[in-house]
C-alpha positions as CSV (number, residue, x, y, z in Angstrom):
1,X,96.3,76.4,109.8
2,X,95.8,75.1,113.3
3,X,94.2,78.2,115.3
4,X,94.4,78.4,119.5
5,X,93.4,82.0,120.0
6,X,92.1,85.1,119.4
7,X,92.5,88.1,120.8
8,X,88.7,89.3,119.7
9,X,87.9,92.8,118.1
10,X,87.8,93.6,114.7
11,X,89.8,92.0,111.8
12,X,93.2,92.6,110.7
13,X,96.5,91.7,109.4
14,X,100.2,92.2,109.9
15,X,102.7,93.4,107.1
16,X,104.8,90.2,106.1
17,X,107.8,92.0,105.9
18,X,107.7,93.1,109.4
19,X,107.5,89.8,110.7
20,X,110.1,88.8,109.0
21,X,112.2,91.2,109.9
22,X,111.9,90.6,113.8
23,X,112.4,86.4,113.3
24,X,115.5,87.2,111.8
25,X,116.5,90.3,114.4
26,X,115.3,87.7,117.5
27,X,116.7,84.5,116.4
28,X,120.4,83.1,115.4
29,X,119.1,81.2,111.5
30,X,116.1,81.9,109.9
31,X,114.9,80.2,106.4
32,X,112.5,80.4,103.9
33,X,111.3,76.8,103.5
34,X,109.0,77.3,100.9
35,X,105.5,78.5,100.2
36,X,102.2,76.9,99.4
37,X,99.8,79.6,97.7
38,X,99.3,82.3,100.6
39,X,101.7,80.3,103.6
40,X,105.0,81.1,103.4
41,X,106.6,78.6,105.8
42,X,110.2,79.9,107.7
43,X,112.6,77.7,109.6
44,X,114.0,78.9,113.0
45,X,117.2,77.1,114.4
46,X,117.9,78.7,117.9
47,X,120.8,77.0,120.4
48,X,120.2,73.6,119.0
49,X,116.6,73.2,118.6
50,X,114.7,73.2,115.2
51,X,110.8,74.8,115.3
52,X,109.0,76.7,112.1
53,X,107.1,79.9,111.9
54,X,104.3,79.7,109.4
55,X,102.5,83.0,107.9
56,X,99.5,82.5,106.7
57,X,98.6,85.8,104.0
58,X,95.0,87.1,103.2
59,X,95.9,86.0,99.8
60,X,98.7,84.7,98.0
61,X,101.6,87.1,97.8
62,X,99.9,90.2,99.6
63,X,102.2,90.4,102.0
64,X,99.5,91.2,104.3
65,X,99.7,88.1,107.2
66,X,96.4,87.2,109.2
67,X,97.4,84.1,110.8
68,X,100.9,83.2,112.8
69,X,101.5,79.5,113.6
70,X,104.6,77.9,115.1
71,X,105.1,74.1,115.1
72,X,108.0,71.8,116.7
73,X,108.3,68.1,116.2
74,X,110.1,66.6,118.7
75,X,111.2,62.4,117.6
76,X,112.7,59.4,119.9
77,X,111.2,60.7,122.5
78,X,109.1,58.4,124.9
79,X,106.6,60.1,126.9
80,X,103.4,59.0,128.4
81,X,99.7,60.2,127.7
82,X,99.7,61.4,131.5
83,X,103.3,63.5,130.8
84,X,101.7,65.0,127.9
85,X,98.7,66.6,129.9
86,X,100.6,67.4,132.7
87,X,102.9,69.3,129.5
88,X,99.7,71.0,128.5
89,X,98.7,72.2,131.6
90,X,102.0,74.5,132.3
91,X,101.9,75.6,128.6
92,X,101.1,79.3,127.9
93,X,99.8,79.2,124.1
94,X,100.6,75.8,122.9
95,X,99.5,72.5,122.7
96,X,101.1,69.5,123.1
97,X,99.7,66.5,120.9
98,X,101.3,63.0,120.2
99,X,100.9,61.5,116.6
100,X,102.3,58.0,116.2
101,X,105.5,58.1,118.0
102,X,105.7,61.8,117.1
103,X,105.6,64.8,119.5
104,X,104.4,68.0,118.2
105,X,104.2,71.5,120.0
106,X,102.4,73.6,118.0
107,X,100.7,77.2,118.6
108,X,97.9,79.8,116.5
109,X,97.3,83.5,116.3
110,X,94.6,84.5,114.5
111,X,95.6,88.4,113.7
112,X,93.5,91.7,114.7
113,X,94.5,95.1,114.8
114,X,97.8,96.6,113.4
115,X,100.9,95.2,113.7
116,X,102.4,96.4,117.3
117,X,106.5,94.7,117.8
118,X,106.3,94.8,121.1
119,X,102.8,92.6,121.0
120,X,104.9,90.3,118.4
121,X,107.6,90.4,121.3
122,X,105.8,89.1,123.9
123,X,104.1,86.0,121.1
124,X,107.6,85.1,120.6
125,X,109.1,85.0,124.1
126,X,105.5,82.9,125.3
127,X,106.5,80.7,122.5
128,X,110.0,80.1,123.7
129,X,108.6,79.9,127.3
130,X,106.4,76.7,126.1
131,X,109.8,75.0,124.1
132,X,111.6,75.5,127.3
133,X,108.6,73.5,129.2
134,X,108.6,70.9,126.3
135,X,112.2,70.5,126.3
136,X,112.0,70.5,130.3
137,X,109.2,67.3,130.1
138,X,111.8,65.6,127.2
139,X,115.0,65.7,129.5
140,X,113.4,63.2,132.2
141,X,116.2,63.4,134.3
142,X,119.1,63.8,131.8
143,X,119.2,67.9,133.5
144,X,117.2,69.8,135.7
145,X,115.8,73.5,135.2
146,X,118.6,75.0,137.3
147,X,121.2,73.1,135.6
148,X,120.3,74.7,132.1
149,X,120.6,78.3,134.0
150,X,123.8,79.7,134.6
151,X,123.1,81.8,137.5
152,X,122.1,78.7,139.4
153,X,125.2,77.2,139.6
154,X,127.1,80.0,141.2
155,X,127.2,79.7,144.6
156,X,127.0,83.7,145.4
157,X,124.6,83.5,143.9
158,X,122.3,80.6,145.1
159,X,123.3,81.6,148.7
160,X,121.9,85.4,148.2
161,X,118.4,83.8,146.7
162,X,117.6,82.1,149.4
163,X,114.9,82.5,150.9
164,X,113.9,80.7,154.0
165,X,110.8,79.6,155.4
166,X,109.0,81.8,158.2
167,X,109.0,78.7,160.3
168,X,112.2,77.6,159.8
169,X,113.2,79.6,162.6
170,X,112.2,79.4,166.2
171,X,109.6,82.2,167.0
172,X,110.0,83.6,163.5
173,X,106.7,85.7,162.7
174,X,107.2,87.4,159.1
175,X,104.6,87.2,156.7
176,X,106.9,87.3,153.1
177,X,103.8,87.7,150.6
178,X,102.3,90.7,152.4
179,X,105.7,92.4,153.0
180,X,107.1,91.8,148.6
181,X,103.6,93.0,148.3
182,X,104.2,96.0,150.5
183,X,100.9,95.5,152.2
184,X,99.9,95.0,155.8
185,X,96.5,92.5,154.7
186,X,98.3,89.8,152.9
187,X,96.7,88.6,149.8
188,X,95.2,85.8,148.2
189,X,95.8,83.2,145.6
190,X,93.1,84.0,143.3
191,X,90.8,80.8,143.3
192,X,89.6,81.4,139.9
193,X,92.5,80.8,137.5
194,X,94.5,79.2,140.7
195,X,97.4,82.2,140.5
196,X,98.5,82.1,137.0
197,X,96.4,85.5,135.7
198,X,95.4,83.5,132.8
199,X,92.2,81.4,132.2
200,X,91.6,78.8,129.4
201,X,93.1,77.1,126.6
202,X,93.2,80.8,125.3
203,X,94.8,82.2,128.2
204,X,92.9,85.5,128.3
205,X,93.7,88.0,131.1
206,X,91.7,86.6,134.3
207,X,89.1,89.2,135.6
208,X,89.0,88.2,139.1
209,X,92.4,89.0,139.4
210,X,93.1,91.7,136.6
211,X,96.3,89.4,135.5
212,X,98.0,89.3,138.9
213,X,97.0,85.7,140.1
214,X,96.1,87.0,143.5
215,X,93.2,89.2,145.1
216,X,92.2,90.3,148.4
217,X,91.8,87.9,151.3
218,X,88.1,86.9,151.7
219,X,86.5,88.2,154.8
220,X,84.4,85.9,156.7
């Protein structure tokens, strides 16, 4: 089982049934695809695209899961080595490797703790922020972010997100950050994970920042 992160503490594991029960309550088709002594292997087809979820069990049949992988193969596909790192970089708690002329996606959770579904909620929508990143890198220029969202193609509402530029206008003096912030000192871009809140290939919670991305402006 290919393993990306932990989330530290002390041991645990996750009650199989449980899991199951939100793949099939969060996605459209959801198969059994076999099992191989403690893995029990699940296909997931959602709008089109084709990914598994594999459970890995402290033993086989204990129903008791201690390790969560999800793995998509993507084939036909041409993509260089320099696409495939700039890939990595934007993904959340994948990895992107190519294999032959095979692209795979694939992501690891080692389990600790109890089983918490809204913790298994958030795994599961970073997992289909990644696919929508892959699939993003894959379309080239076949169709754009904002084509694949509906809202972005209605005028209404295009015209009421916009958002112009403080210089844009002549004598235009508005600072945006500080005034979504609410703040009179505008802040930062935090220098240490570079505004994303997350450091590392195991994307732990940065501490400069406290998981914002931004900190208070450095006085000289």
């Amino acid at each position: 089982m290919f393993k990306m992160f932990s989330k530290g503490g002390s041991e645990g594991s996750w009650p199989l049934s449980k899991i199951a029960a939100a793949l099939k309550n969060a996605y459209g088709t959801v198969d059994i695809l076999g099992e191989d002594g403690p893995l029990k292997v699940y296909g997931v087809q959602e709008n089109g695209v084709n990914f598994v979820v594999a459970l890995m069990q402290s033993a086989t049949g204990s129903g008791k899961v201690v390790e969560i992988g999800f793995l998509a193969r993507f084939v036909g596909f041409s993509l260089t080595v320099q696409a495939i790192e700039g890939l990595n970089r934007n993904l959340h708690i994948s990895v992107a490797a190519l294999e032959g002329e095979d692209l795979f996606l694939m992501a690891g959770l080692q389990i600790t703790g109890n089983y918490d579904g809204g913790q298994f909620a958030l795994v599961l929508e970073a997992w289909r922020r990644d696919l929508m990143v892959m699939l993003h890198g894959l379309s080239g220029n076949q169709a754009s972010m904002t084509a694949a969202f509906p809202a972005a193609k209605m005028a209404a509402a295009r015209k009421f997100a916009t958002n112009r530029a403080p210089d844009a206008e002549p004598g235009a003096d508005f600072d945006m950050l500080s005034s979504f912030f609410g703040a009179e000192a505008s802040k930062e871009i935090c220098d240490e994970c570079g505004g994303k809140g997350k450091r590392g290939l195991i994307a732990r919670t940065c501490v400069d920042c406290d998981g914002s991305g931004f900190v208070a402006p450095h006085r000289h």
